[in-house]
DRENDO-1510 file (C-alpha; in Angstrom, 1 decimal, always signed):
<recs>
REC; n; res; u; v; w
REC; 1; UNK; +131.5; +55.3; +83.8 .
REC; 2; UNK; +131.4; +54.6; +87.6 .
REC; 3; UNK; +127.8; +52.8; +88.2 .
REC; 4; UNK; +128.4; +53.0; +92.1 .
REC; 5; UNK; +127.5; +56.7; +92.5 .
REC; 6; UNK; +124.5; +56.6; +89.9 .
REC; 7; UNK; +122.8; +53.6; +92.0 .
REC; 8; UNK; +123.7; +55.5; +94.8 .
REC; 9; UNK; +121.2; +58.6; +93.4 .
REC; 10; UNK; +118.4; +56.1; +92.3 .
REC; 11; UNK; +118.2; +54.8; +95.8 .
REC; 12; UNK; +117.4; +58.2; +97.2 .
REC; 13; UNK; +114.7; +58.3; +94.8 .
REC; 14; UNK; +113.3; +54.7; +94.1 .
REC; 15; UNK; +109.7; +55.7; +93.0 .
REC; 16; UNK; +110.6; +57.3; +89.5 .
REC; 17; UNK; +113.2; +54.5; +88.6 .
REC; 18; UNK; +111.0; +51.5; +89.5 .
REC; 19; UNK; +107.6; +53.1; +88.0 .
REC; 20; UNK; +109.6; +53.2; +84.6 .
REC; 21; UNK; +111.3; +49.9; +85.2 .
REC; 22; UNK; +108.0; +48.4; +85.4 .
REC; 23; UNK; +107.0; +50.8; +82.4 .
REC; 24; UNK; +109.4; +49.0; +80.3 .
REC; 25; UNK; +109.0; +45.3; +81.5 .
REC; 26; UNK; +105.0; +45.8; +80.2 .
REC; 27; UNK; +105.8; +47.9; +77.0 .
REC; 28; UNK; +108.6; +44.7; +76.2 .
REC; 29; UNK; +105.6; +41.8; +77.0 .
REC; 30; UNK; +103.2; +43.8; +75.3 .
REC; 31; UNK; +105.6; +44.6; +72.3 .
REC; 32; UNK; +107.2; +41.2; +71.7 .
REC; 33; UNK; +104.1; +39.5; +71.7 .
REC; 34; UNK; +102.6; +41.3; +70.0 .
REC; 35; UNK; +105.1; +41.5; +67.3 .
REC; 36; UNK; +104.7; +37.5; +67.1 .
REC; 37; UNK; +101.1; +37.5; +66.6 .
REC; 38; UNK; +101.1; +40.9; +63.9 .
REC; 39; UNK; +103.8; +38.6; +62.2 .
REC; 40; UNK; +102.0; +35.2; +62.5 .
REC; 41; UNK; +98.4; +37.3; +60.7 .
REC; 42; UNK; +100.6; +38.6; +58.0 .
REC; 43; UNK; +101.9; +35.2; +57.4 .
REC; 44; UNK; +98.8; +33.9; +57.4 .
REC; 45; UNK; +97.0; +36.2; +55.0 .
REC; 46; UNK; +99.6; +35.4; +52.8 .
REC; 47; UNK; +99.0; +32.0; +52.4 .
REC; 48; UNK; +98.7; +31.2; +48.5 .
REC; 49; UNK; +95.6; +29.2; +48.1 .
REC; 50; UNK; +97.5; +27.5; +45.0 .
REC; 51; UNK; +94.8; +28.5; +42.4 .
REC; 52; UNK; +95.4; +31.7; +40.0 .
REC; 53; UNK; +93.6; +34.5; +41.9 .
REC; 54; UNK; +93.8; +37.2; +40.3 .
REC; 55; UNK; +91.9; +35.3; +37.4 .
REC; 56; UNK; +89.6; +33.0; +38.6 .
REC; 57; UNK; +85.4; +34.2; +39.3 .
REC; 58; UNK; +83.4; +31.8; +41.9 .
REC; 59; UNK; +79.6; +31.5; +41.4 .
REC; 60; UNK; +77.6; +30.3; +43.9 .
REC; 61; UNK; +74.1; +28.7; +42.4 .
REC; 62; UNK; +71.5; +26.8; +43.6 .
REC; 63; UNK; +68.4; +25.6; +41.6 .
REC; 64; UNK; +65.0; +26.8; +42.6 .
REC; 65; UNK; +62.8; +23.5; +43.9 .
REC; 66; UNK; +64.0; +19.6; +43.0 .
REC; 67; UNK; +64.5; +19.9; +39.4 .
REC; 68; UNK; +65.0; +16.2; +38.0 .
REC; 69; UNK; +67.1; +17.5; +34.9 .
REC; 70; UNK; +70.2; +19.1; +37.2 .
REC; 71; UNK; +73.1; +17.2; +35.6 .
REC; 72; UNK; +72.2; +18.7; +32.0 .
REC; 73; UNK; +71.0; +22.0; +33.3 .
REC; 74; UNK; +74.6; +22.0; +35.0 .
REC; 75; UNK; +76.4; +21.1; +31.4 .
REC; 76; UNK; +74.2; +23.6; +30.0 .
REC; 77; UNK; +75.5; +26.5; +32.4 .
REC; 78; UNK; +79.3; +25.5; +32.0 .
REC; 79; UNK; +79.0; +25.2; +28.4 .
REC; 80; UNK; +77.4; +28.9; +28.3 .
REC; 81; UNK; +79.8; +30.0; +30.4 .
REC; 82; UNK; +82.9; +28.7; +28.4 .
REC; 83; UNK; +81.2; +30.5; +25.1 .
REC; 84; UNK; +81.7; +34.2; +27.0 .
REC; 85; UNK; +84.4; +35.9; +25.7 .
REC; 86; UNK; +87.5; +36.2; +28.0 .
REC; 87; UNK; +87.0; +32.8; +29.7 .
REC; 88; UNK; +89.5; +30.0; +29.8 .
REC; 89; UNK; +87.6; +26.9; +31.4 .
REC; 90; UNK; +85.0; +26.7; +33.7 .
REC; 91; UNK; +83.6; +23.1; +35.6 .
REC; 92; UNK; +81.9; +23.5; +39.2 .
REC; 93; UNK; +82.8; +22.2; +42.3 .
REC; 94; UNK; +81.1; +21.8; +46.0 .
REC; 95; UNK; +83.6; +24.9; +47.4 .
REC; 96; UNK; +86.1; +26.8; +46.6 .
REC; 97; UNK; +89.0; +27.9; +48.6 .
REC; 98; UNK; +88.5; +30.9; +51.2 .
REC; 99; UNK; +85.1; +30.4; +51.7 .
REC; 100; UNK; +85.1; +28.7; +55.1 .
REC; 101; UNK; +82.6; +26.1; +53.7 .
REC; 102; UNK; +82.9; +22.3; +52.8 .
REC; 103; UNK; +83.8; +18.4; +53.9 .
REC; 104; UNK; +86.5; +17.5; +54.7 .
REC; 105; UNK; +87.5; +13.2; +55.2 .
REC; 106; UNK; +90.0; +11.4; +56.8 .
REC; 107; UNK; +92.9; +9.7; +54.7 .
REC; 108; UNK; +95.1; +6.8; +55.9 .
REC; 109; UNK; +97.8; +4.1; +54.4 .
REC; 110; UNK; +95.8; +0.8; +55.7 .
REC; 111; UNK; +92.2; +0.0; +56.3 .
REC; 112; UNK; +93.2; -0.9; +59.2 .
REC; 113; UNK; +94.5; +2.4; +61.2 .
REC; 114; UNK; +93.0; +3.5; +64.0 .
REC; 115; UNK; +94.1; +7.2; +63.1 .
REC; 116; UNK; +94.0; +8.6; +60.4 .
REC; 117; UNK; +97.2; +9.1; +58.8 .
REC; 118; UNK; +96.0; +13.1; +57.9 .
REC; 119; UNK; +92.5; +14.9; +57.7 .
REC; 120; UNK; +92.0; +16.5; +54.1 .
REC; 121; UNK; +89.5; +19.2; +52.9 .
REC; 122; UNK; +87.7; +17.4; +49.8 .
REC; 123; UNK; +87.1; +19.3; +46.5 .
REC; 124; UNK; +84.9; +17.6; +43.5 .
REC; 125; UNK; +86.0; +18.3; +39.8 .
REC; 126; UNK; +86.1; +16.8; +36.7 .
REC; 127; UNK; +89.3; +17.3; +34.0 .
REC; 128; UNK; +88.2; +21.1; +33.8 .
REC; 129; UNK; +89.2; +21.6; +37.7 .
REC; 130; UNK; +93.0; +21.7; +37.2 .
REC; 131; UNK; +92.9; +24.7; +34.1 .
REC; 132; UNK; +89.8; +25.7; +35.9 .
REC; 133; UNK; +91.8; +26.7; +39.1 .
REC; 134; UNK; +94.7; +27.5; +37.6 .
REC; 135; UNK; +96.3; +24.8; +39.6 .
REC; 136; UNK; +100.0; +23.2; +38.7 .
REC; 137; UNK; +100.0; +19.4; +38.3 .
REC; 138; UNK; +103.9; +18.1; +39.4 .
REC; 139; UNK; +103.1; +14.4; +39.0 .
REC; 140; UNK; +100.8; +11.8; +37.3 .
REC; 141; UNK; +97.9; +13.0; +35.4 .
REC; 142; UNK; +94.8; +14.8; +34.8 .
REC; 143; UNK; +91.3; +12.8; +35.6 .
REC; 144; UNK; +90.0; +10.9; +32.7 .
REC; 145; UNK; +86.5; +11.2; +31.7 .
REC; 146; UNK; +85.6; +7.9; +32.4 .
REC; 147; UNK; +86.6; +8.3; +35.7 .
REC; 148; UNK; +84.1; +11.4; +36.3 .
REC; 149; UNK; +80.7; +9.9; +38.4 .
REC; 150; UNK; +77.4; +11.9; +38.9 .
REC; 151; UNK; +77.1; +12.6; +43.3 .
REC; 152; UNK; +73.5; +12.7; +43.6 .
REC; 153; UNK; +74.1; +11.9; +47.5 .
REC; 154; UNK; +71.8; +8.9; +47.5 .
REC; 155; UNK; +75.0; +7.0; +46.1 .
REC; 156; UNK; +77.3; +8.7; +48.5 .
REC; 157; UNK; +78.8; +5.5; +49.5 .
REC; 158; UNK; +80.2; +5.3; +46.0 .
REC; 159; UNK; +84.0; +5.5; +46.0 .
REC; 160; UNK; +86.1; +8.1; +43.7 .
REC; 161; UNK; +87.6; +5.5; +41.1 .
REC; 162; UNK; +90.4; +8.4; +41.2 .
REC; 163; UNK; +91.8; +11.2; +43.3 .
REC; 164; UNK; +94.6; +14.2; +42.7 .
REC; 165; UNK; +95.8; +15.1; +46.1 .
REC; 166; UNK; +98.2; +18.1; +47.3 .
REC; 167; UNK; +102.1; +17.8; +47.2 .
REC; 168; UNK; +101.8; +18.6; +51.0 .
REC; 169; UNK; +99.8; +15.9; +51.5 .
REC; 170; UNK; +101.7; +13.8; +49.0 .
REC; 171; UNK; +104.7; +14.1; +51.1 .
REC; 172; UNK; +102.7; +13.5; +54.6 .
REC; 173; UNK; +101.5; +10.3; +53.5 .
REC; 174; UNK; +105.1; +9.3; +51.0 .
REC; 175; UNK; +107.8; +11.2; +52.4 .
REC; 176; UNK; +110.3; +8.3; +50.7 .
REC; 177; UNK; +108.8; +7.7; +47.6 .
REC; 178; UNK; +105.9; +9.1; +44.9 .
REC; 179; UNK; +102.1; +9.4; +45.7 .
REC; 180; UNK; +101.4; +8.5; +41.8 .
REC; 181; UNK; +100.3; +5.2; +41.1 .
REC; 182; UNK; +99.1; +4.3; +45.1 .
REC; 183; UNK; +96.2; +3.7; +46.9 .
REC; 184; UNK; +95.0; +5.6; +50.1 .
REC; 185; UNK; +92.2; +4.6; +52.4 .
REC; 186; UNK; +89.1; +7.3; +52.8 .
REC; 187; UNK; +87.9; +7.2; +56.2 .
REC; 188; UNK; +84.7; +8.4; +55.5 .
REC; 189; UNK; +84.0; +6.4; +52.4 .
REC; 190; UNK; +85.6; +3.3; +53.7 .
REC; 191; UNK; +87.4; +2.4; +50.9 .
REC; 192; UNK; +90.4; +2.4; +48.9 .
REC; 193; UNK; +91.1; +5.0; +46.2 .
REC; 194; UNK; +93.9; +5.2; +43.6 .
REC; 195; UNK; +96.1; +8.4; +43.5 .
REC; 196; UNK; +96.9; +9.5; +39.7 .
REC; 197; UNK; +98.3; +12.8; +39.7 .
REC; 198; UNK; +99.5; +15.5; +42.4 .
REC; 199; UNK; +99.2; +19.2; +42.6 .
REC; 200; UNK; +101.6; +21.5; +43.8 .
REC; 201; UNK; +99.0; +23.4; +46.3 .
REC; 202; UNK; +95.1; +23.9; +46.8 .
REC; 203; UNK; +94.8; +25.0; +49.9 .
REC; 204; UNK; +91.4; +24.0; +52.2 .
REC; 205; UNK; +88.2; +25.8; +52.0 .
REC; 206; UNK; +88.9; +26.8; +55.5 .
REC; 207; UNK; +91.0; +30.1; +56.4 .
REC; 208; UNK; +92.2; +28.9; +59.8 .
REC; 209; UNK; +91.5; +25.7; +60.0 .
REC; 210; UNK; +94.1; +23.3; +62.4 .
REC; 211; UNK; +95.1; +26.0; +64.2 .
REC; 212; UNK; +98.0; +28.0; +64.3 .
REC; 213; UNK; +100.7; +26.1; +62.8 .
REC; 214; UNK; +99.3; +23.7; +61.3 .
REC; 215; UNK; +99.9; +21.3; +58.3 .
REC; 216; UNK; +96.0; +20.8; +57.3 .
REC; 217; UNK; +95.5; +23.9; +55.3 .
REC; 218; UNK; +97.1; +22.6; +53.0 .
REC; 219; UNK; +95.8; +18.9; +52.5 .
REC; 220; UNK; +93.5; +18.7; +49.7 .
REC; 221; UNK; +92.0; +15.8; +47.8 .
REC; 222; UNK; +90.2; +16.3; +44.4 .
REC; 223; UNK; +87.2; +13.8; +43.5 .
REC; 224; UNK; +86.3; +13.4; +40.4 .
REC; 225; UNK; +82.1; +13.9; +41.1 .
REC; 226; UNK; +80.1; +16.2; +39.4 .
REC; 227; UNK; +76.9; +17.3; +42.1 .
REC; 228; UNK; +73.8; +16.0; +40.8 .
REC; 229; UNK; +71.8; +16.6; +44.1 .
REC; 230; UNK; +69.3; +20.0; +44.3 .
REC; 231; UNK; +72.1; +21.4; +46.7 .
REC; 232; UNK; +74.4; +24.8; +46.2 .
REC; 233; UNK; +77.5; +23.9; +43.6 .
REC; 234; UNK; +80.0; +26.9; +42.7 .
REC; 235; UNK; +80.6; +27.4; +39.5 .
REC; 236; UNK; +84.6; +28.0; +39.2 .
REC; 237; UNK; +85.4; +30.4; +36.2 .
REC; 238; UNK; +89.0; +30.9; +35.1 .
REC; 239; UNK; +89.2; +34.3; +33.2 .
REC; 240; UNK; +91.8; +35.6; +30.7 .
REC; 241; UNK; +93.8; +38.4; +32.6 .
REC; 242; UNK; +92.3; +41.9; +32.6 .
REC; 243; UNK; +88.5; +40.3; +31.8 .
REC; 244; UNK; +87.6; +39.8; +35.4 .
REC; 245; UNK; +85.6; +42.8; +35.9 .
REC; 246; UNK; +83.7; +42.8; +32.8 .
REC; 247; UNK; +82.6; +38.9; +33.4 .
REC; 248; UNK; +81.6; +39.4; +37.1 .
REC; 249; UNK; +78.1; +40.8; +36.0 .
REC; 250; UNK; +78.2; +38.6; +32.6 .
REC; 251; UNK; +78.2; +35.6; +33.8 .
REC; 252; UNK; +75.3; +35.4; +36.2 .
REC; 253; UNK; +73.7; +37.6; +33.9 .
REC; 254; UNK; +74.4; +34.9; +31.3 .
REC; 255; UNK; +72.7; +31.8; +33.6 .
REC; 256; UNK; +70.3; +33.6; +34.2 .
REC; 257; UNK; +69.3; +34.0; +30.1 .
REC; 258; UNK; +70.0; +30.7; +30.4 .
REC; 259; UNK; +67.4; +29.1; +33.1 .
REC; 260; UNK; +66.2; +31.9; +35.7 .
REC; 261; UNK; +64.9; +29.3; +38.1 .
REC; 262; UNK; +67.7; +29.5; +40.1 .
REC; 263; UNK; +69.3; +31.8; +42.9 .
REC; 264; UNK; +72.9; +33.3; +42.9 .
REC; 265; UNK; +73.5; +33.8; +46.4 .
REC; 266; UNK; +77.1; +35.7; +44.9 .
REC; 267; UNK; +79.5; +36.7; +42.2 .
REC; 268; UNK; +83.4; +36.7; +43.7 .
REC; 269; UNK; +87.1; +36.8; +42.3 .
REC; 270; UNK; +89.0; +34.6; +44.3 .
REC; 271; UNK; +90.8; +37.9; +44.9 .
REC; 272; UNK; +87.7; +39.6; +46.7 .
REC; 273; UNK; +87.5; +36.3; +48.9 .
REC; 274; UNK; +90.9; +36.5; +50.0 .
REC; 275; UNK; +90.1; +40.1; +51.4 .
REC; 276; UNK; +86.9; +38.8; +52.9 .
REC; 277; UNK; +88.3; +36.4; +54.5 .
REC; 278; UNK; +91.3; +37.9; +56.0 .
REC; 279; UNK; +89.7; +41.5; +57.2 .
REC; 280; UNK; +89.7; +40.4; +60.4 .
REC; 281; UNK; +93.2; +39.5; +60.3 .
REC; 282; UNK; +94.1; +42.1; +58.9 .
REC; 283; UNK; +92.5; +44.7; +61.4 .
REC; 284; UNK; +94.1; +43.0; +64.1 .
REC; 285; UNK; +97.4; +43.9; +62.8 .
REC; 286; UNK; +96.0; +47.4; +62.4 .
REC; 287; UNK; +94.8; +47.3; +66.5 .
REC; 288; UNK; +97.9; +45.6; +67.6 .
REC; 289; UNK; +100.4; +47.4; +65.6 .
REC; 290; UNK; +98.3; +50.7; +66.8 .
REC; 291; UNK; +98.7; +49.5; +70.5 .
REC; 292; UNK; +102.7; +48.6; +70.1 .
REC; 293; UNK; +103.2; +52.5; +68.9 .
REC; 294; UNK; +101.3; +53.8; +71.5 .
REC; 295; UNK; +102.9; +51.8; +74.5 .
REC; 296; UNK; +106.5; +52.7; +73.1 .
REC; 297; UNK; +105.1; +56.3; +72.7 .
REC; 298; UNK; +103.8; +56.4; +75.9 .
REC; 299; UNK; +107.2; +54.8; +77.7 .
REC; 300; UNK; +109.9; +57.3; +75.6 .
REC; 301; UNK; +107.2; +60.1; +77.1 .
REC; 302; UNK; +107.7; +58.9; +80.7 .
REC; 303; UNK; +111.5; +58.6; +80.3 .
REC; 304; UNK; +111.4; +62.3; +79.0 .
REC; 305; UNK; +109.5; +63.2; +81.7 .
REC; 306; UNK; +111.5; +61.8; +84.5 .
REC; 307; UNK; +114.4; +62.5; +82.9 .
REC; 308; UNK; +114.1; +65.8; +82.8 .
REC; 309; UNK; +112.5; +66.2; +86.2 .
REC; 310; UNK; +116.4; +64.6; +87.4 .
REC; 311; UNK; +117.7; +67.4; +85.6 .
REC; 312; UNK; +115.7; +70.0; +87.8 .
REC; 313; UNK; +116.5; +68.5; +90.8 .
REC; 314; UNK; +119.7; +68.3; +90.0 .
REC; 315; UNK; +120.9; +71.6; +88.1 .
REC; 316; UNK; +123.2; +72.4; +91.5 .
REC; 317; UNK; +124.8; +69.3; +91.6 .
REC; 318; UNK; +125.4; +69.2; +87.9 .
REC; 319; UNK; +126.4; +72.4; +88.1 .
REC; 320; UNK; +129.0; +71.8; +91.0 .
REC; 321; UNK; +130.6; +68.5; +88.9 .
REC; 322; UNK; +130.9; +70.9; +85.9 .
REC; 323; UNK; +133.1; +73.4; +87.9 .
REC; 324; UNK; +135.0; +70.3; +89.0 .
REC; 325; UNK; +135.8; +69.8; +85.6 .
REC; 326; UNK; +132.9; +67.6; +84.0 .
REC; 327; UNK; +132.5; +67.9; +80.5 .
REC; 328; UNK; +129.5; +68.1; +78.3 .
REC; 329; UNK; +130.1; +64.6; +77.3 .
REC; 330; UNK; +130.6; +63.1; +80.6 .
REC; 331; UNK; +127.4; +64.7; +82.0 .
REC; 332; UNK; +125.5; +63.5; +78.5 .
REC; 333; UNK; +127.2; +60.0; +79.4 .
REC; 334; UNK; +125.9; +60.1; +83.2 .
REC; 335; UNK; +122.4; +60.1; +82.5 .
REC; 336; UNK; +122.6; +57.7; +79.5 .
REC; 337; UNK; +124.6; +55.4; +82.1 .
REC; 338; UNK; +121.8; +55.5; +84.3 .
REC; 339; UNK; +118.7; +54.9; +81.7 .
REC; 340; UNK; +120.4; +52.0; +80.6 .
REC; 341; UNK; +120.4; +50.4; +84.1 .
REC; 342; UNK; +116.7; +51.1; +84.9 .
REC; 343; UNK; +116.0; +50.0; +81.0 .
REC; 344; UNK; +117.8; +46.8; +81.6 .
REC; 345; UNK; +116.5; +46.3; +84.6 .
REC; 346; UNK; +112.7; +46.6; +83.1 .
REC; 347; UNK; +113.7; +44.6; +80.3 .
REC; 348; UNK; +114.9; +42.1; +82.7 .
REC; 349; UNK; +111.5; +41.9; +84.4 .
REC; 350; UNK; +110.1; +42.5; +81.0 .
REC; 351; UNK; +111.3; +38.9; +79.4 .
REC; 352; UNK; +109.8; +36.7; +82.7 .
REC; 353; UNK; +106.8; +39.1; +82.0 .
REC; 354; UNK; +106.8; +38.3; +77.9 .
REC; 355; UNK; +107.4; +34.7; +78.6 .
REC; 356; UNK; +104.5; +34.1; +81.0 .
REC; 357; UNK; +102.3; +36.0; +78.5 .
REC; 358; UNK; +102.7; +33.8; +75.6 .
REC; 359; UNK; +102.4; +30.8; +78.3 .
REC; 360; UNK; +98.7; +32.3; +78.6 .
REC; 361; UNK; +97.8; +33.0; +74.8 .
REC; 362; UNK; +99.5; +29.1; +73.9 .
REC; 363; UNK; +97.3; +27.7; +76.8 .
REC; 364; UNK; +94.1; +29.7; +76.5 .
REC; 365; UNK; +94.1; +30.1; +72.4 .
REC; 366; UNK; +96.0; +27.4; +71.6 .
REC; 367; UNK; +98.7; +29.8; +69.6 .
REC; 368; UNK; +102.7; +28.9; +69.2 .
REC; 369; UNK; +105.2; +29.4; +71.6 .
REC; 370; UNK; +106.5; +32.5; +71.1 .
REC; 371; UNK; +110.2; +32.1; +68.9 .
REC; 372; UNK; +113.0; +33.7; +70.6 .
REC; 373; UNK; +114.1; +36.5; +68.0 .
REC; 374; UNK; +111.0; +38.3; +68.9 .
REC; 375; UNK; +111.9; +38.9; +72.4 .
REC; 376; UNK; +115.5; +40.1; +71.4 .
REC; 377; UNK; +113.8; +42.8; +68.8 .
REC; 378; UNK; +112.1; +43.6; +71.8 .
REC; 379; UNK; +114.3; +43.8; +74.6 .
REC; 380; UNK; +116.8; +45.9; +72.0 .
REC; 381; UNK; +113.8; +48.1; +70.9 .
REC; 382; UNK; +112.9; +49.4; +74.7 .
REC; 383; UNK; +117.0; +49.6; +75.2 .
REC; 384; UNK; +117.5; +51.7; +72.3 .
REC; 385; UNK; +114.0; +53.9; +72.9 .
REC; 386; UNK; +115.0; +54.5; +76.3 .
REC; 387; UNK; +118.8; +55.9; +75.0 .
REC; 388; UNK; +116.9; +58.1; +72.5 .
REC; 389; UNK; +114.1; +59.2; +74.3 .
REC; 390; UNK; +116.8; +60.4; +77.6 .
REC; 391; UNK; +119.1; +62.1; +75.2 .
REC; 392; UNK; +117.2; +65.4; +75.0 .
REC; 393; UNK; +116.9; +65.8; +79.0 .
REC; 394; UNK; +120.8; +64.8; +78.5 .
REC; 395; UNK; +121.8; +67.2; +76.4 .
REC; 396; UNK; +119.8; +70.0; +78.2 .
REC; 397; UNK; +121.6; +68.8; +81.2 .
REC; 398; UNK; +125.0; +68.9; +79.4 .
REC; 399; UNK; +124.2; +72.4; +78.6 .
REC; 400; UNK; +123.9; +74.1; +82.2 .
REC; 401; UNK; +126.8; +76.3; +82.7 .
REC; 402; UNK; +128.8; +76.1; +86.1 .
REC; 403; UNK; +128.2; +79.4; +87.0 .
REC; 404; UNK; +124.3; +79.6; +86.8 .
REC; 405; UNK; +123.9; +76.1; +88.0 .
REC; 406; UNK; +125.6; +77.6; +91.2 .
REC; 407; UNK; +123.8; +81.0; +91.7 .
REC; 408; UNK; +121.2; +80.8; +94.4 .
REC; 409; UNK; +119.5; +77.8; +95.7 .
</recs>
């Protein structure tokens, strides 16, 4: 294919070529970019939180007043809630993942660091919170009872005399060696505190905390406190499979029996949270992927549509090529020939225009760099739309006979 004579007809008429150029170059910024981010929500909504969803209830209670009595009115309600049928374990905590609430502390190798080696989100549990959460221990050991110390807050100085920590964070802090059996220096306690045992996951209370790309949400320490102070506590309920739904009005119903001087604020599956805490994620992907269909629906229309205006304009001088002996296919290959130049061309302009976007969103939302692969997809995408979307004004082009493209003006 000779590109000489086709740049030769787009110079005669710049205006349609450019306004689709420039078409394609913001379809291909928009697209790839977008792409990125659809992919980096999906990612991120997928995140297991290391506990057994599916199968685990989160009650949030908090006692009506100052009761004095709280530790054994909290024994009381885990020991009602283990006698329900269809639960596994129970034991309560100050959070639960996906809830956005909680402490977090800062945990380094020597007293003496000036940074902290990472930042952790801080769970408390006793032995019930590994079977409570469903959680998989891959070194050392549960806690001990005799390691389990009431938090009242007053005493909030007091050191954990244990902690189970996160492989992730496990490897952050030992990359050459084991966690189990070493000591790690709490920030915000100021003091040393012995690691027995590591988890394989529990991700941080917080959906998307550390920003994008970040190591944190999955650096969790587990203390072994039980909350003694008249502040909320959530009791974490580990059901048997297919009992969830049952037990999500049983249980509150059974604390209340219990002691009604309190206030359940809510009743969720871990499940339920994850979809809480993700809708807006996942309604961005809806928005952006919405957006990404229409621009590419909206550039194959314009190609269409100038396509076949060129054919129009044209019908003598395609006409007068087919009596010279053009064929169908060479006529079909003419204006494919020439999409493809103004589609590179965009998606030329297009990558500069991608690039400087993501340049924006990294400086101005603090997102990744946009990787590489997604402006390829793209640039291949608006290439291979603009091929399809001129193939109809082609073929109808390919179809003029000689003899009426030559009758009359």
């Amino acid at each position: 294919m000779q590109f000489i004579p086709i740049l030769s007809a787009m110079r005669r008429n710049k205006v349609g070529p450019v306004l689709i150029a420039l078409q394609i170059a913001i379809t291909l910024a928009i697209l790839s970019n977008g792409l990125f981010l659809i992919q980096q929500r999906i990612e991120l909504s997928r995140r297991p939180t290391g506990a057994d969803e599916a199968n685990v209830l989160a009650i949030d209670n908090q006692w009506v007043g100052n009761p004095p009595d709280i530790a054994a009115r909290q024994e009381a309600d885990l020991a009602a809630l283990r006698s329900l049928p269809g639960v596994q374990e129970a034991f309560a905590s100050n959070t639960v993942p996906l809830t956005n609430t909680g402490s977090s502390t800062g945990i380094s190798l020597h007293p003496d660091q000036k940074t902290a080696s990472a930042t952790a989100g801080v769970y408390y549990g006793d032995p019930h919170a590994i079977a409570g959460l469903g959680l998989r221990l891959v070194a050392g050991r549960n806690f001990n009872w005799d390691e389990v110390a009431d938090l009242s807050f007053a005493n909030n100085l007091t050191p954990p005399r244990a902690i189970i920590i996160t492989r992730a964070l496990a490897d952050r802090l030992f990359p050459d060696g084991s966690a189990v059996g070493k000591s790690v220096y709490d920030t915000s306690l100021n003091a040393l505190e012995p690691i027995v045992g590591v988890v394989d996951r529990l991700q941080v209370p917080w959906v998307t905390a550390g920003g994008w790309g970040s190591k944190f949400s999955e650096y969790s320490v587990i203390e072994p406190f039980h909350i003694t102070a008249p502040v909320p506590v959530v009791y974490i309920v580990r059901v048997q499979p297919g009992q969830m739904t049952p037990l999500i009005q049983a249980a509150p119903k059974k604390l209340f029996e219990l002691n009604g001087a309190r206030l359940i604020k809510w009743s969720q599956p871990l499940a339920t949270l994850r979809n809480d805490a993700y809708r807006d994620d996942k309604g961005l992907v809806v928005v952006l992927s919405t957006v990404c269909a229409a621009l590419l629906s909206v550039t194959a229309f314009g190609i269409v549509g100038l396509a076949s205006y060129w054919v129009a304009q044209r019908r003598r001088q395609i006409g007068i090529r087919r009596a010279l002996g053009s064929t169908r296919r060479g006529i079909l290959n003419y204006f494919q020939a020439e999409n493809l130049l103004i589609a590179t061309a965009g998606a030329a302009l297009g990558v500069l225009l991608t690039l400087s976007l993501n340049l924006w969103l990294v400086s101005a939302f603090a997102m990744e760099r946009l990787n590489i692969g997604y402006t390829v997809v793209g640039v291949v995408s608006v290439v291979l739309l603009g091929q399809a979307a001129v193939l109809w004004p082609a073929m109808k082009a390919a179809s003029i006979s000689p003899a009426l493209a030559t009758r009359g003006s």
